[in-house]
N, C-alpha and C positions, 0 to 999 in steps of 0.2 A: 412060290408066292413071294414077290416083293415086299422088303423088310420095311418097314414106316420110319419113311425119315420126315424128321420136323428141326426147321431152322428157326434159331433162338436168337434174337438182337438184341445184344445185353445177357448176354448168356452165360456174363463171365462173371458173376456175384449176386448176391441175393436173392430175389423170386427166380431170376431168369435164371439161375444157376442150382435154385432148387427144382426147378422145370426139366432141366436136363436129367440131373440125379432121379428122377422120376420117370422120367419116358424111358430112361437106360434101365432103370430098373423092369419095365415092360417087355424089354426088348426092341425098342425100338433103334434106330441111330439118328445122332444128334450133332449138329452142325451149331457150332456157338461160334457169335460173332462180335466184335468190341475196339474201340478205337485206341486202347491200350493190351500191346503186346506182353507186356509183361502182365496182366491181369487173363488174357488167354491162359498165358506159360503155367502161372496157377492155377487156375479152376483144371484144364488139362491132369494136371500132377491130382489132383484131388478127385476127380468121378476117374483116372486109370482106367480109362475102357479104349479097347482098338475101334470101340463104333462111335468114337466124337473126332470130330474135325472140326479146327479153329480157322477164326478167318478174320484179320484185322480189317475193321469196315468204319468207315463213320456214314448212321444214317442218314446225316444228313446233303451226303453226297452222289448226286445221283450215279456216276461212276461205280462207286463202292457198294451200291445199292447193288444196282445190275450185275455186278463180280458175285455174288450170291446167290446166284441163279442158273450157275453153269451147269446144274443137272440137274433133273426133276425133284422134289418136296413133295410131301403130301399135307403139312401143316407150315404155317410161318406162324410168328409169333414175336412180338415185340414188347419188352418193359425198360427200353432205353429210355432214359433223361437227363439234360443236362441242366443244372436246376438252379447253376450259377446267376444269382441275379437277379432272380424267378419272383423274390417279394419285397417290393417296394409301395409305399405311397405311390397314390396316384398321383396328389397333387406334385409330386418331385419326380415321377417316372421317368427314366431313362431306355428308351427303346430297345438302341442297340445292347446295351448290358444286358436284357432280357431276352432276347430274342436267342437266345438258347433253346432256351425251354419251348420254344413257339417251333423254332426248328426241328428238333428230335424229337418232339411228340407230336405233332401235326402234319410240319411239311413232311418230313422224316416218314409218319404212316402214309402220305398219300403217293410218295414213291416206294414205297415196300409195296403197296397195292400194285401202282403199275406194273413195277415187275415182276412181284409173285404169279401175278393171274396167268399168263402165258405157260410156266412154269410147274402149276400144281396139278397132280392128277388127280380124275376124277374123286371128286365126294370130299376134297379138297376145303383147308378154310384158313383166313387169317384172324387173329386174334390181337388185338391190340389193348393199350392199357392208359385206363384214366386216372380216376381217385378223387377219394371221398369230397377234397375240393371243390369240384363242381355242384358238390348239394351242400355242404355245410363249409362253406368257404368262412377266409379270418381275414382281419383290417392287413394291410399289403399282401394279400396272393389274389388281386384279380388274375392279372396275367394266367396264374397257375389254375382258376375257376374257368378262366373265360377257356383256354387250350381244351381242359378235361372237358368241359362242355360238346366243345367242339367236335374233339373225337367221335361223342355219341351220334351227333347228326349225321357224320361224314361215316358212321357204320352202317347206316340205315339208308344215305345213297346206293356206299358200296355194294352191297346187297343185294341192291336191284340191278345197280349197273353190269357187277361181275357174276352175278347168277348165271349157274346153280354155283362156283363155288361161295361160300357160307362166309360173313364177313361179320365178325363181335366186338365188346370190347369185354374186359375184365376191369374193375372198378374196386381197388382195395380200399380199406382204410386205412390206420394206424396198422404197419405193422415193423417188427423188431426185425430191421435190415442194416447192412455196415451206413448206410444213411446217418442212423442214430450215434455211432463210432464220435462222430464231429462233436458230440459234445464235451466236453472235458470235465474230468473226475467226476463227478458221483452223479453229475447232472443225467446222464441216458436211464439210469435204474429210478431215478426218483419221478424222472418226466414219465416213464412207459410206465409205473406203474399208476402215479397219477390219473392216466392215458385210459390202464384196463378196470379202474373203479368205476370210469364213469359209464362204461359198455356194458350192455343186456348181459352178455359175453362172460363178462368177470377178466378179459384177459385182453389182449394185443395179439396181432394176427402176429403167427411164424409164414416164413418164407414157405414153408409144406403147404400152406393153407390155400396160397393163391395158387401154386402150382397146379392142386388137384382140382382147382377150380377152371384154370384154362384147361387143364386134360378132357374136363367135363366138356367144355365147351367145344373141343375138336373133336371128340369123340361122337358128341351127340349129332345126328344128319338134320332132326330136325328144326334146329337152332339157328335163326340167320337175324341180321341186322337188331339183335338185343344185347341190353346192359347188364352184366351179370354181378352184382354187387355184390363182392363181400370184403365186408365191415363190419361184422362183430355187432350189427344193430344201429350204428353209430348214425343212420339215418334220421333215426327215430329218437334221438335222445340231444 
């Protein structure tokens, strides 16, 4: 029986890195991939498993895309973002400074699409990721509402387009990733917790959280072109 490999974009910190420590823990083998070599070199030394192999890629390039693809997958899975720039005033918006984020999570998923589908064998799915922005969006993160938005429709093409393989997104909220690191001194403990008072939850998602949330979603056959939200409630409040 063929072992289950699932390839991870952004596989080298946070969800995407708890993602792997989870499939590894399965049994499965896991392919992380990242535009920083030296963030491979670490997550690598951290899950020490002979079933991960790294692979410097930027998604947003479709060369490096296609380098990902040199052997078959049974899951793909993305939580890359470059976030540089991401919130701005509209009325002052700058395109190009934002158009990171429009890259590696849009363009970025709809070349992971093209070339995973060739690639994946049967019963096969890609999972891509949005966040809580597209429903509870804040004064400067269109950009970041309108991308996450986007994702969702562009799941529910895919869907049909690449049927049967199964095409998702994962939709976190709040949760406690080296993201929050940028804050200096006391500000990360004071904002997240903030953060989990106001959630049905009581808490901020951990990196475990969404992990086991995309494993559901690769797992499950009869799951295709839906949003699987978790957000601790954060919809609703």
């Amino acid at each position: 029986m063929t072992t289950e490999h699932v390839i991870i974009v952004g596989g080298s910190s946070g969800m995407g890195l708890a993602l792997a420590e989870t499939l590894l823990s399965e049994g499965s083998e896991v392919t992380i991939a990242s535009r920083s070599p030296e963030r491979l070199e670490e997550a690598a030394r951290s899950l020490a498993s002979d079933r991960v192999r790294t692979v410097q890629a930027d998604i947003t390039q479709e060369n490096d895309v296609a380098r990902l693809f040199n052997e078959p997958a049974d899951h793909v899975a993305t939580t890359a973002v470059d976030g540089v720039g991401a919130y701005q005033p509209i009325a002052e918006f700058d395109v190009d400074t934002a158009r990171g984020v429009l890259d590696s999570k849009l363009i970025g998923a709809i070349l992971l699409a093209k070339h995973a589908a060739p690639a994946l064998r049967p019963g096969g799915s890609i999972t891509l990721t949005s966040g809580i922005a597209a429903y509870r969006p804040s004064p400067r993160g269109s950009m970041v509402a309108a991308v996450n938005g986007a994702l969702a429709s562009f799941a529910r093409a895919a869907a049909l387009e690449l049927a049967p393989i199964r095409v998702n997104v994962i939709s976190p909220g709040w949760v406690d990733t080296p993201v929050w690191d940028l804050i200096p001194g006391s500000g990360k403990a004071a904002t997240l917790a903030a953060k989990a008072e106001a959630l049905p939850v009581g808490r901020v998602g951990r990196p475990e959280d969404i992990a086991h949330a995309i494993v559901a979603l690769m797992r499950n056959g009869f799951i295709t072109g839906t949003v699987l939200h978790a957000d601790g409630g954060h919809r609703l409040v």
